[in-house]
C-alpha positions as CSV (number, residue, x, y, z in Angstrom):
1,X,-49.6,-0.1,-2.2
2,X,-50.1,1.5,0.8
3,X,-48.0,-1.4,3.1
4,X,-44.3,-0.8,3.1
5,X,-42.0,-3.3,1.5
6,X,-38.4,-4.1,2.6
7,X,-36.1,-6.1,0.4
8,X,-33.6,-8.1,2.0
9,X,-30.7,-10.0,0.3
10,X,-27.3,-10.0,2.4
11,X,-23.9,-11.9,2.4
12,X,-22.8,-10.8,5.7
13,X,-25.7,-12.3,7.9
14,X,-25.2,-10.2,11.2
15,X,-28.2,-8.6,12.9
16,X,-29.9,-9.8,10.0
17,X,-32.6,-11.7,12.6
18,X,-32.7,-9.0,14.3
19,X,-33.7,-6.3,11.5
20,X,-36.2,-8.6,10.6
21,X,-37.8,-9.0,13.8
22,X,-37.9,-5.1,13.9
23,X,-39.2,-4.4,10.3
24,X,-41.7,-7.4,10.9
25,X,-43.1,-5.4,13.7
26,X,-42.9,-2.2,11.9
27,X,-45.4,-3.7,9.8
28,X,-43.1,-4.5,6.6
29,X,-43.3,-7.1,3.9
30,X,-40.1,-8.5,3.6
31,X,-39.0,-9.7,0.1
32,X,-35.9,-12.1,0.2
33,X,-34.2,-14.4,-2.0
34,X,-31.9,-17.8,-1.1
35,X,-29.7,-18.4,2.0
36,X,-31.6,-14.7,3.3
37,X,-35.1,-16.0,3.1
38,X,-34.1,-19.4,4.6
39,X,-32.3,-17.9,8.1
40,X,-35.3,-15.6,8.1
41,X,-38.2,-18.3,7.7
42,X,-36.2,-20.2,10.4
43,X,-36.6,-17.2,12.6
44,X,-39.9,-17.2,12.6
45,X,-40.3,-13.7,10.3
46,X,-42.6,-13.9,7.2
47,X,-41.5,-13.6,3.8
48,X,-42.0,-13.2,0.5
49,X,-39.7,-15.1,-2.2
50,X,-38.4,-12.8,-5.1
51,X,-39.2,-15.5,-7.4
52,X,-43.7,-14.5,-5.8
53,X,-43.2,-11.2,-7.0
54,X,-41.4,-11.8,-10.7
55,X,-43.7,-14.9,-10.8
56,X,-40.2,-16.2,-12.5
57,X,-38.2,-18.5,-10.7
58,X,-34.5,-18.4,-9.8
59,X,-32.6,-19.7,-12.8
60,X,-28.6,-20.3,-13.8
61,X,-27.7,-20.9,-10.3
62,X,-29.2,-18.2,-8.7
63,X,-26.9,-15.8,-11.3
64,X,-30.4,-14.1,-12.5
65,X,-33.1,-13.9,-9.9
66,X,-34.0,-10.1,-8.7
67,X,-33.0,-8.6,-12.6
68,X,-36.1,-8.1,-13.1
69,X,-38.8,-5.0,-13.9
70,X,-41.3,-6.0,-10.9
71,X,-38.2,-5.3,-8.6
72,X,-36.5,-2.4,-10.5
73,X,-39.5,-0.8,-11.4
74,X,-40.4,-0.9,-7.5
75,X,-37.4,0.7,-6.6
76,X,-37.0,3.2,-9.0
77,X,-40.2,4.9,-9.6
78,X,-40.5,8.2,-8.2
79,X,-43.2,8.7,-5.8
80,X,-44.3,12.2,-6.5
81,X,-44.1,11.1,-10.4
82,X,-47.8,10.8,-10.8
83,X,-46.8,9.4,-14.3
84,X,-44.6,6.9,-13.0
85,X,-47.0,5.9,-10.4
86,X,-49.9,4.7,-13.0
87,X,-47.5,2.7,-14.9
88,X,-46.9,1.2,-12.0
89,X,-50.2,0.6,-10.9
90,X,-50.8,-0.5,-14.6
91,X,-48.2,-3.1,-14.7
92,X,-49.6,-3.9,-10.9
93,X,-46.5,-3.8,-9.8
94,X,-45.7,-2.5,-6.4
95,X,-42.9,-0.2,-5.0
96,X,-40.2,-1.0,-2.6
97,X,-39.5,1.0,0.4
98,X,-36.2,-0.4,2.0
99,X,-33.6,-1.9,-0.3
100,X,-31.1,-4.1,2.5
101,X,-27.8,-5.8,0.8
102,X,-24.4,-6.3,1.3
103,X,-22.5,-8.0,-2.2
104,X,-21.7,-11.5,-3.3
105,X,-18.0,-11.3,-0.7
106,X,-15.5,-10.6,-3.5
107,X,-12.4,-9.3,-1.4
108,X,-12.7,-12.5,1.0
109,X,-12.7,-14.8,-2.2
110,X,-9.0,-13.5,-3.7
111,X,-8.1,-13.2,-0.1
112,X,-7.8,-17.0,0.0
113,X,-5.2,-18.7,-0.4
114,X,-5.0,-21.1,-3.7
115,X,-8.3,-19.0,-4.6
116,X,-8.8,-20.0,-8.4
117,X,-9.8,-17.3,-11.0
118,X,-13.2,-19.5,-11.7
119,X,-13.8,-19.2,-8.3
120,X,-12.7,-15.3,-7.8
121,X,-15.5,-14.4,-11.1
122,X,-18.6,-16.7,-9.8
123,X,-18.5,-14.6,-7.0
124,X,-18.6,-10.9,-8.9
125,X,-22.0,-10.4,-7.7
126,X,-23.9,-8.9,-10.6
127,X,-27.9,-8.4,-9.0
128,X,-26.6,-6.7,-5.5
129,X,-24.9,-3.8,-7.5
130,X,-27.7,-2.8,-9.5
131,X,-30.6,-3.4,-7.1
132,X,-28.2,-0.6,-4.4
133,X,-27.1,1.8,-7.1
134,X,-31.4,2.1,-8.3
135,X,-32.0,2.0,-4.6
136,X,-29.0,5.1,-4.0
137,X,-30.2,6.9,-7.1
138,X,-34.0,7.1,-5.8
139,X,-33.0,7.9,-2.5
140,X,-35.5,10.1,-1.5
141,X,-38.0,7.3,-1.7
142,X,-36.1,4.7,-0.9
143,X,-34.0,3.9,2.1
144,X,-31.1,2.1,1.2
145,X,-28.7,-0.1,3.3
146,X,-25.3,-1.7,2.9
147,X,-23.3,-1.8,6.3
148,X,-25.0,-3.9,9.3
149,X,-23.7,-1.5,11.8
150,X,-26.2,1.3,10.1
151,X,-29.5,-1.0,11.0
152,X,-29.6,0.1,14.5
153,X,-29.8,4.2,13.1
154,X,-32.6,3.3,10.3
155,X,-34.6,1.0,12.7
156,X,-34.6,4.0,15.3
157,X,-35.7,7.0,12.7
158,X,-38.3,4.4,11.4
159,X,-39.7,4.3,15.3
160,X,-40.3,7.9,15.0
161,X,-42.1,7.3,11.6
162,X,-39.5,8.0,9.1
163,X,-36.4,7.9,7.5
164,X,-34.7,11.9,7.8
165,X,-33.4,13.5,4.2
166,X,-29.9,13.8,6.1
167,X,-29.7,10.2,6.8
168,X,-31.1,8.8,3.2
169,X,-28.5,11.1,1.7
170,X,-25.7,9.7,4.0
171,X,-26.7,6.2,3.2
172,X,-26.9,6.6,-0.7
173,X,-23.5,8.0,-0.5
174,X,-22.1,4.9,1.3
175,X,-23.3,2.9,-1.7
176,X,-21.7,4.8,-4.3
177,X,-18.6,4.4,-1.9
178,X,-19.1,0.9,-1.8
179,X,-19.9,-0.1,-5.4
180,X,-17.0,2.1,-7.0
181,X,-14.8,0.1,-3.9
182,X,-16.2,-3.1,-5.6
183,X,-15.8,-2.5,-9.3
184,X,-12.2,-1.1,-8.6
185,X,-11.1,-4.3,-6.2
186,X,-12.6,-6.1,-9.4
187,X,-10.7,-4.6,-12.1
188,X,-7.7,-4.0,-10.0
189,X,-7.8,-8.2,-9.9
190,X,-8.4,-8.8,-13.2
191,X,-5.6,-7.0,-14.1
192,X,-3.4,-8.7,-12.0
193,X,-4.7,-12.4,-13.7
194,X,-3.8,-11.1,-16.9
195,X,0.0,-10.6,-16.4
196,X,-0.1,-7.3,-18.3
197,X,2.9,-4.3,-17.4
198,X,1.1,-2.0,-19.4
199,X,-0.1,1.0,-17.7
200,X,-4.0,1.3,-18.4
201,X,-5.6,3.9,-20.1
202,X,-8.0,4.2,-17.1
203,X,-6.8,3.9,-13.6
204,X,-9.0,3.2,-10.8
205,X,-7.9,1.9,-7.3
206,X,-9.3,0.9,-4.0
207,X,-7.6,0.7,-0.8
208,X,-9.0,0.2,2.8
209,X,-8.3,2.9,5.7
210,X,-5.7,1.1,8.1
211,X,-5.0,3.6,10.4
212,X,-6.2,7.2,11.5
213,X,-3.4,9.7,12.9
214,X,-2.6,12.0,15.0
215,X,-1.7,14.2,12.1
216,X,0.0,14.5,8.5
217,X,3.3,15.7,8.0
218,X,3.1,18.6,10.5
219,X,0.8,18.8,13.1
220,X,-1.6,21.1,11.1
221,X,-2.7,18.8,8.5
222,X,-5.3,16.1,8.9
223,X,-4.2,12.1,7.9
224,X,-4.5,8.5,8.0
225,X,-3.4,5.6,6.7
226,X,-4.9,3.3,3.6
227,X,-3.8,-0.1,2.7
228,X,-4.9,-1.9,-0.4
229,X,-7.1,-4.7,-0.4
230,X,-4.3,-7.5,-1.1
231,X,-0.8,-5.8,0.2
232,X,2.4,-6.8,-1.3
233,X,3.8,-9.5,1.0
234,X,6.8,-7.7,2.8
235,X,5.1,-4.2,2.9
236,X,4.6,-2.0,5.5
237,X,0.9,-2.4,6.0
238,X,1.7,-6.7,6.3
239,X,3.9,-5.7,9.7
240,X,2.4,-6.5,13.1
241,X,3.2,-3.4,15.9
242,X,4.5,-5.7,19.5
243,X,5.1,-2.4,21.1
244,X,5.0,1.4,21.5
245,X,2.8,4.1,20.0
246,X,1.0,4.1,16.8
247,X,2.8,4.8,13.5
248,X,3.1,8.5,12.9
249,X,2.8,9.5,8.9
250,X,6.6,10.6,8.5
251,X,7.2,7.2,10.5
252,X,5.2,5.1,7.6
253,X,6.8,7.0,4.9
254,X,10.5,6.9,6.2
255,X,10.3,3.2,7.1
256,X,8.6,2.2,3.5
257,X,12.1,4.2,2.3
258,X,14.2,1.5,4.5
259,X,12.5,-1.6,4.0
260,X,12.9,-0.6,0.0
261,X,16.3,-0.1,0.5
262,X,16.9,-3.7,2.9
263,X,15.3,-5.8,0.0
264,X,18.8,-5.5,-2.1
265,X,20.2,-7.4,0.6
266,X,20.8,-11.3,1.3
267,X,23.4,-11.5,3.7
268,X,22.6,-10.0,6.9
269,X,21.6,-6.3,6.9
270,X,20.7,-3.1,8.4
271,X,19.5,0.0,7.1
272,X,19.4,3.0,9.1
273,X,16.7,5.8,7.6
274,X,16.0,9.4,8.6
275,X,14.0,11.7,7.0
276,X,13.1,9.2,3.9
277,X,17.3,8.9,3.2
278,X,19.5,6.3,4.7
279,X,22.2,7.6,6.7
280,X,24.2,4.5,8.1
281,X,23.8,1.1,6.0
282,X,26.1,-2.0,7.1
283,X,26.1,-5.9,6.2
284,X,28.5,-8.4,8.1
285,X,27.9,-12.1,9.2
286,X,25.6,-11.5,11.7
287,X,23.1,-8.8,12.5
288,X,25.0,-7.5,15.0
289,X,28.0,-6.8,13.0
290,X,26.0,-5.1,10.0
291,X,24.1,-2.9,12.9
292,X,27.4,-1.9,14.5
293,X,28.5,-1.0,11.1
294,X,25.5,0.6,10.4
295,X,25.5,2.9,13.6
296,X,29.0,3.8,13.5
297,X,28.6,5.3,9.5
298,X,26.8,8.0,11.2
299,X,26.2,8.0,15.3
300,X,24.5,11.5,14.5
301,X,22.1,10.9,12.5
302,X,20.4,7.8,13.6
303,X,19.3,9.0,16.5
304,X,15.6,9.4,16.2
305,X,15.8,7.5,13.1
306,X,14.6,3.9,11.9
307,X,16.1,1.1,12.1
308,X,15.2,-1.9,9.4
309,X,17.1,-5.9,9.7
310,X,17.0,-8.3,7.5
311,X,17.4,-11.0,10.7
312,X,16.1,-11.6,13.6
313,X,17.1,-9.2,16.6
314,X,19.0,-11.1,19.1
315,X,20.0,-10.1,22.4
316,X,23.3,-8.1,22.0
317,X,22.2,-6.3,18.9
318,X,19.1,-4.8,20.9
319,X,21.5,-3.5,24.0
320,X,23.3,-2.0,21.3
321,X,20.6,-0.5,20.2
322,X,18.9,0.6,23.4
323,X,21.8,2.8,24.3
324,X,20.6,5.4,21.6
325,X,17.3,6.7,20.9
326,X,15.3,4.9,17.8
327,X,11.7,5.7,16.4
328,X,11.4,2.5,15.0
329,X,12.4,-0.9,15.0
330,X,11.5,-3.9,12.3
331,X,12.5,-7.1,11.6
332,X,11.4,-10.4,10.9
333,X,11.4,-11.5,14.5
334,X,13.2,-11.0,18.0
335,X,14.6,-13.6,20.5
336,X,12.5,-13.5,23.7
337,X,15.3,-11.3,25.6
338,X,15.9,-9.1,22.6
339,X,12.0,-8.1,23.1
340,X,12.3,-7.7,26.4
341,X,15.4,-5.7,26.1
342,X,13.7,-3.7,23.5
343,X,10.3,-2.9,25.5
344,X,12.4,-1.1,28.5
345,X,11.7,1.9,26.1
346,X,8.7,3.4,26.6
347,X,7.6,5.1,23.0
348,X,9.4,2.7,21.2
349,X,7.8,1.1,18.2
350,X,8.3,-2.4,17.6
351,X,7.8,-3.9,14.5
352,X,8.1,-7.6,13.2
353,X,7.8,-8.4,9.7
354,X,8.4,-12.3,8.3
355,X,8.3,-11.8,4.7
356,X,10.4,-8.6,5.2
357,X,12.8,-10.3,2.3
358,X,10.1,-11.2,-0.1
359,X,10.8,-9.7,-4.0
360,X,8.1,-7.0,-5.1
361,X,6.3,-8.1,-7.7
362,X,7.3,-7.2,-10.8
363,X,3.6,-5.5,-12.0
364,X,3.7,-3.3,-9.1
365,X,3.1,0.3,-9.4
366,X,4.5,3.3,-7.9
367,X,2.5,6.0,-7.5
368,X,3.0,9.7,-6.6
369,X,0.4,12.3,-6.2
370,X,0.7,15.6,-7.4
371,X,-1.8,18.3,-6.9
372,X,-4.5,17.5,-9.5
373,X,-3.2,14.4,-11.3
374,X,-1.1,11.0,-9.9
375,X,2.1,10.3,-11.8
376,X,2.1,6.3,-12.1
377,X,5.3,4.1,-12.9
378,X,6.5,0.5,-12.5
379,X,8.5,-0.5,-9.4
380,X,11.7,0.0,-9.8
381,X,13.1,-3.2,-8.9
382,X,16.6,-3.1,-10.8
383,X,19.9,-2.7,-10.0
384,X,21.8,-3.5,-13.4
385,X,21.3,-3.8,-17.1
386,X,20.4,-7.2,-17.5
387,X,21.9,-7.9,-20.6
388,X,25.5,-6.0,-20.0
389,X,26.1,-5.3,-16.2
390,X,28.5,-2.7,-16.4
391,X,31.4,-1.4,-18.6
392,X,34.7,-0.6,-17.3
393,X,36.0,2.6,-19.2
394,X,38.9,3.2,-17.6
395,X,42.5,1.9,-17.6
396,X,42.7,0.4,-14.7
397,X,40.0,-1.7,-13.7
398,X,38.3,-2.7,-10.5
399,X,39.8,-5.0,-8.1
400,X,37.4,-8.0,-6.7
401,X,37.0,-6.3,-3.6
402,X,36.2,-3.3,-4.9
403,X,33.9,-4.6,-6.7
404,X,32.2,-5.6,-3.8
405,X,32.0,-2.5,-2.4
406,X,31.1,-0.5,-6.1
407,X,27.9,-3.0,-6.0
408,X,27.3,-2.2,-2.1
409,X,27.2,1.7,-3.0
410,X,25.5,1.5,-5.8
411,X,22.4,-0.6,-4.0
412,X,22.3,2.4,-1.9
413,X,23.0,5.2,-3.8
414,X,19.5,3.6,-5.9
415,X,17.5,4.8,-2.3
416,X,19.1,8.0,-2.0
417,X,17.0,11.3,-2.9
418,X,18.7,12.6,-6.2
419,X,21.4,14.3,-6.5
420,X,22.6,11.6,-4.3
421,X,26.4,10.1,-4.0
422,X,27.1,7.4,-1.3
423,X,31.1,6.6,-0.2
424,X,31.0,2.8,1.0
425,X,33.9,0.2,2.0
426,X,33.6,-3.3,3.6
427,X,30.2,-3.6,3.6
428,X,29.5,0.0,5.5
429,X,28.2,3.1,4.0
430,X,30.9,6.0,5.2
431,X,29.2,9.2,4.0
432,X,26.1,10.0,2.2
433,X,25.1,12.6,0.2
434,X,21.3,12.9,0.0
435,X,19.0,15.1,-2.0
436,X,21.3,18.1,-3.1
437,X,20.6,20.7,-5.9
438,X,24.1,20.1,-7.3
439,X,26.2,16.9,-8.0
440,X,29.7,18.6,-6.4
441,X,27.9,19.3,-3.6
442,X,26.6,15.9,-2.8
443,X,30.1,14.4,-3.8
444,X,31.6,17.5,-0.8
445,X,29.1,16.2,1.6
446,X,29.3,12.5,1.3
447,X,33.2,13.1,1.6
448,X,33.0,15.2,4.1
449,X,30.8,12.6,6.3
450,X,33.7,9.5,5.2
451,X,36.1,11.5,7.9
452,X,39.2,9.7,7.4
453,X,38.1,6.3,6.4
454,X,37.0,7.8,2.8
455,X,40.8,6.7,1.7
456,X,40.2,3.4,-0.6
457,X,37.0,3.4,-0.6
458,X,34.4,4.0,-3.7
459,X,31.9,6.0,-4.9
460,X,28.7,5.7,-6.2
461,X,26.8,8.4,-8.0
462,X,22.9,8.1,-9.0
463,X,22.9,9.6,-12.5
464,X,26.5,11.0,-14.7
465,X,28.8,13.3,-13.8
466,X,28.2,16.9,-15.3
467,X,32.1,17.8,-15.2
468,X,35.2,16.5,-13.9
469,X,35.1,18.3,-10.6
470,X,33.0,15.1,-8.9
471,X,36.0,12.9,-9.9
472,X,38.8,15.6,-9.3
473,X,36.8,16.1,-5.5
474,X,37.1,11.9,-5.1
475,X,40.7,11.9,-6.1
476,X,41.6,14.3,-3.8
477,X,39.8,12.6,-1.0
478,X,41.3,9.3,-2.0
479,X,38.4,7.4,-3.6
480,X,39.8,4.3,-5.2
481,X,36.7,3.4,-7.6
482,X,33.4,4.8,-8.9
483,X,30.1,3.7,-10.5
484,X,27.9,6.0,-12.4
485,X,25.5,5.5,-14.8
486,X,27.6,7.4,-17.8
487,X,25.8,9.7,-20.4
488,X,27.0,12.7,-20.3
489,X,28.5,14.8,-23.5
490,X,31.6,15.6,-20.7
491,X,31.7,11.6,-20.3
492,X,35.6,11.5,-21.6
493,X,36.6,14.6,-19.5
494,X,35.8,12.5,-16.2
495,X,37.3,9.4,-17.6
496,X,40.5,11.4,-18.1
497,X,40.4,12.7,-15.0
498,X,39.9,9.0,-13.4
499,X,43.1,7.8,-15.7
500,X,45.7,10.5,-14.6
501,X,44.5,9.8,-10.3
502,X,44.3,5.8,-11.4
503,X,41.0,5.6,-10.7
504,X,38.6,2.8,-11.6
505,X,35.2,4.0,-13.1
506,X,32.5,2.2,-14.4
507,X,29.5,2.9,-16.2
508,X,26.2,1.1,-15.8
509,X,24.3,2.7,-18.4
510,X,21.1,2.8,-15.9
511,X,20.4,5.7,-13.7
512,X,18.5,5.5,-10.3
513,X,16.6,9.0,-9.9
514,X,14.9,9.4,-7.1
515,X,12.8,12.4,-6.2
């Protein structure tokens, strides 16, 4: 027992020759199993089949071969266990030094397209797992190894005659990283087959670092960016950067808020974000139309903001746009002048997005952390009651057109930080009021914003009104029509007040909160 023994079973075959080549002069015994053994017996480096040492051969298509005590027993006796070492020497079985593998490849299965579930489950690997978690848990006997890139560090500390505490320690760690990484893409899959909405009694999810930054929300805190494994199509992590710096975090989080918002569209679109709230949204027949709209809803506050279209940038929509300064662009795609246009500024960022219209899945998950816990909830990808719409409750009710414009507001008013009340007409949002402590106060602001175009047009409000002074505030201002969700015990004193200014009101009976 006094030879060393590596045992080598990978997926992922790179510097695998190499390592081998290296061990083989360090004197190792190489155990190996399948398509491992065969690229190393090609190479010239001796080894040992799995199926020598069980003295049991490889059986159910390879599904069992290394489950078995000659290997386990090898890895996970401890060495200054005398106890453990006569059993050992008993059973003549003998230990294992180096453990080497990298898992059946999962994540590039599902990543497939037309990938079946039969195919997705033959390859959960099931021997890899527990061969690196007995290696991880015996580390201080046994070196263990998952990622390629860390051969060249263990080959170099086993030149100098052995494996540092420090550096066993680190690569245990990465297997308990890997395997929970595993076991969570696993189950997050599974879950996803089965069609279920129910929210599980045990949540675990994986997701991949995309991006490191600068910094967090202020320059003080540390952050980066993680995707999951399979993105929804549409998202922000599925968008491909043509130009200008990287991301920052507020950038990722305000431009997830508009590309939310942008997917209640189908005619041409353009949202405007700053500071995770729309401040200018406008639809026309073109893109350039719905941008000039959008701009001119609020020429303050775009600048520095983010800009999200539904269509493709052409070249007079990206003049426009270049005579103001914008954080981001993203769309589906840009003519070639549009780009070019577009690239004059320096910082920038360019983003194109194909499936920038696709529908969120309905089993998605919205997630918030809070310090301590994560508050989990489905997507909320309605607009409307299904079964009833809306109910007028009025005496007058809404004209056609505005109509229109009730169901424009109220798609925006969904994205606005709570309390939130958005004034819209003719497919422009006129004044939004985003994320106030009190309802009168978002109804003053969003008024206030409308300027003088706030005369016929409507109002949308993201949850009821507490009293009669929102509708009394409207009136005054010359709101023709409002949607709210209704609910409150005051209900009738605002419908009152909506009769004697002949106002329109509806109720939807569903309430977009956002915080």
């Amino acid at each position: 027992m006094s030879k060393k023994r590596a045992l080598i079973s990978v997926s992922d075959k790179t510097g695998l020759v190499e390592l081998g080549k290296e061990l083989k002069k360090l004197s190792f015994e190489i155990l190996s199993t399948g398509g491992t053994a065969d690229v190393l017996k090609k190479a010239g480096i001796p080894v040992i089949s799995v199926s020598q040492v069980t003295k049991f051969p490889e059986c159910l298509d390879g599904r069992v071969k290394t489950l078995h005590p000659h290997i386990h027993a090898g890895i996970l006796a401890v060495r200054d266990n005398a106890e453990h070492m006569s059993q050992l020497e008993a059973l003549g079985i003998d230990t294992i030094d180096l453990v080497v593998i990298n898992l059946y490849p999962f994540r590039q299965t599902i990543l497939k397209e037309g990938v079946t579930l039969e195919e997705a489950i033959e390859n959960i690997d099931i021997g890899g797992p527990v061969m690196l978690r007995a290696a991880a848990k015996n580390y201080q006997d046994v070196v263990v190894v998952v990622d390629p890139s860390d051969y060249k560090m263990v080959l170099d500390e086993l030149k100098k005659g052995e494996i540092g505490k420090e550096t066993k320690f680190y690569l245990a760690s990465k297997v308990f990283e890997l395997t929970a990484h595993y076991d969570a893409l696993i189950a997050q899959y599974l879950r996803e087959q089965s069609g279920s909405f129910e929210l599980p009694s045990l949540l675990t999810l994986t997701y991949e670092k995309q991006q490191e930054m600068r910094y967090g929300e202020n320059p003080h805190q540390e952050a980066a960016f993680y995707k999951e494994i399979r993105p929804v199509p549409g998202s922000l992590p599925t968008a491909k950067q043509l130009h200008g710096k990287e991301l920052s975090y507020n950038n990722i989080n305000d431009a997830n808020g508009a590309l939310d918002l942008l997917r209640e569209f189908e005619n041409p679109a353009v949202v405007a974000v700053k500071h995770a709230n729309p401040c200018g949204v406008g639809t026309g027949a073109n893109i350039f139309e719905a941008y000039q709209k959008a701009y001119e809803a609020d020429p303050v506050s775009i600048f520095g903001g983010i800009i999200a279209a539904n269509r493709p940038i052409d070249e007079a929509t990206a003049n426009e746009i270049n005579k103001i300064f914008i954080e981001i662009v993203i769309a589906p795609d840009y003519s070639p002048e549009a780009l070019e246009i577009l690239k004059k500024k320096k910082n920038i960022r360019i983003l194109t997005l194909e499936d920038i219209q696709a529908p969120v899945p309905s089993n998605t998950l919205d997630m918030k952390k809070v310090l301590g816990g994560l508050l989990v909830q489905n997507y909320n990808d309605k607009l409307f009651k299904e079964d009833e719409p809306w109910q007028v409750v009025t005496e007058r009710k809404p004209t056609e057109k505005e109509i229109d414009d009730l169901i424009f507001a109220w798609k925006i008013v969904k994205h606005t930080k709570s309390n939130g009340i958005v004034i819209g007409k003719d497919g422009q949002s006129l004044g939004i009021g985003p994320g106030q402590v009190n309802r009168i106060w978002a109804v003053n602001q969003a008024v206030e914003r409308s300027r003088e175009k706030v005369k016929g047009a409507v109002l949308a409000s993201d949850a009821f009104f507490p009293f009669d002074d929102c509708v009394e505030a409207a009136a005054k201002a010359g709101i023709t029509a409002i949607i709210q969700p209704g609910g409150s015990i005051r209900d009738q004193q605002s419908i009152d007040a909506c009769n004697k200014y002949g106002i329109a009101m509806v109720f939807t009976g569903m309430r977009h909160f956002k915080h």
